[in-house]
C-alpha positions in Angstrom: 0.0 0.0 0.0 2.7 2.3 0.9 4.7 1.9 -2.8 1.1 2.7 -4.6 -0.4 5.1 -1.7 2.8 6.8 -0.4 2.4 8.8 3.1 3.0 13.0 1.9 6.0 14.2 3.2 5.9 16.5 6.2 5.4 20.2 4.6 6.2 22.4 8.0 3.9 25.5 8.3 1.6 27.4 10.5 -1.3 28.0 8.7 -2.4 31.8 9.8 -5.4 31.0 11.1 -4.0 28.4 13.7 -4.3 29.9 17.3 -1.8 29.1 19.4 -1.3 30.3 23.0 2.1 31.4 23.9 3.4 29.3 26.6 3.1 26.4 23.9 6.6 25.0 23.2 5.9 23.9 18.7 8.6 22.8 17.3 9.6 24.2 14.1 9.1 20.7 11.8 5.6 20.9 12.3 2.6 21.0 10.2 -0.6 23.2 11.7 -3.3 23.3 9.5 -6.2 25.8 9.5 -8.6 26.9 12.6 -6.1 24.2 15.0 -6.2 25.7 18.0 -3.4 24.3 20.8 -4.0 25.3 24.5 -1.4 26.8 27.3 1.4 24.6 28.1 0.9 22.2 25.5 3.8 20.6 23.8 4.1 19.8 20.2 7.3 18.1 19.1 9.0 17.1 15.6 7.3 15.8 12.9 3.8 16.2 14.3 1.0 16.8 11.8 -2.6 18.6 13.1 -5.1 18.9 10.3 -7.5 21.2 10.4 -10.4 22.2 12.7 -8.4 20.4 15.6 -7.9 21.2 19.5 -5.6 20.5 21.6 -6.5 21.8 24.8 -4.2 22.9 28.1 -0.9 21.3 28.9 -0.9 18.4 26.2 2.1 16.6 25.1 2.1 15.1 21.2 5.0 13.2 20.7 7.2 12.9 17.2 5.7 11.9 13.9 2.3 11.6 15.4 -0.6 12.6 13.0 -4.0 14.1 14.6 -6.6 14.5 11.5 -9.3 17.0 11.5 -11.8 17.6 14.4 -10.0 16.1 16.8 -10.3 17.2 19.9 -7.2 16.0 22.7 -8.7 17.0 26.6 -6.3 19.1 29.2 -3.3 16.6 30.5 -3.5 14.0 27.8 -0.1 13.2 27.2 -0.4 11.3 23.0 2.9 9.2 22.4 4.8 9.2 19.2 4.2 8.1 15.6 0.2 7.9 16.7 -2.6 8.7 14.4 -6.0 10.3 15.8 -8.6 9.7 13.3 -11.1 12.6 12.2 -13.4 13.5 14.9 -12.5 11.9 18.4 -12.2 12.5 21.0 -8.9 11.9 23.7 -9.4 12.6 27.1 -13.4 12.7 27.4 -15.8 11.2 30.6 -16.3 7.6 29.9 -15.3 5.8 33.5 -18.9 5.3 34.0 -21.0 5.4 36.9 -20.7 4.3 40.5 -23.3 3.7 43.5 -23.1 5.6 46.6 -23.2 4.2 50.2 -27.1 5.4 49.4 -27.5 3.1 46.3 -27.3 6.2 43.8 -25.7 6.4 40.5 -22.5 8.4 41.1 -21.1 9.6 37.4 -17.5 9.2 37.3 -16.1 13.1 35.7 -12.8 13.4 34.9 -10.6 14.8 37.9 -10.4 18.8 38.3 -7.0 20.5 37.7 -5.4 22.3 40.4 
């Protein structure tokens, strides 16, 4: 697949419509595509590819040669390892632990923990 389908080489840009806040360490082999918008503290390292319509929300890693396609959306603290790909329109980071009962024999919904 790769000989007839070959992966596009890395072309690195900014597109101007990106937003990026400016405690975000981007390296500078990286390929932002339009309306991306990457949080405060976030780190974005060599190679990495975000297509368009994407966030990245506060303090997130993305490791080398990782690929995150378009409407992605990667939660505060998710740390995304290298040479990953995100497929169009999910979602890293979001509620999904579920539901718990209380000493009362309620439902109890899980919620991902608040950052201090």
């Amino acid at each position: 697949m790769r000989l007839f389908f070959p992966e596009p080489e890395l072309r690195p840009f900014i597109h101007p419509t990106a937003v990026i806040d400016g405690s975000a360490t981007v390296a500078e082999d990286v390929e932002i595509h339009a309306n991306v918008v990457i949080g405060t503290g976030c780190t974005i390292a060599s190679g990495v590819r975000i297509m368009p319509n994407a966030t990245i929300y506060d303090r997130v890693s993305i490791g080398e040669n990782t690929t995150i396609h378009s409407g992605v959306s990667v939660r505060e603290n998710c740390e995304i390892g290298f040479r990953c790909i995100i497929h169009n329109n999910t979602t890293i980071g979001s509620d999904g632990f579920g539901y718990a009962k209380t000493a009362e024999k309620r439902w109890l919904k899980f919620r991902r923990p608040a950052v201090l």
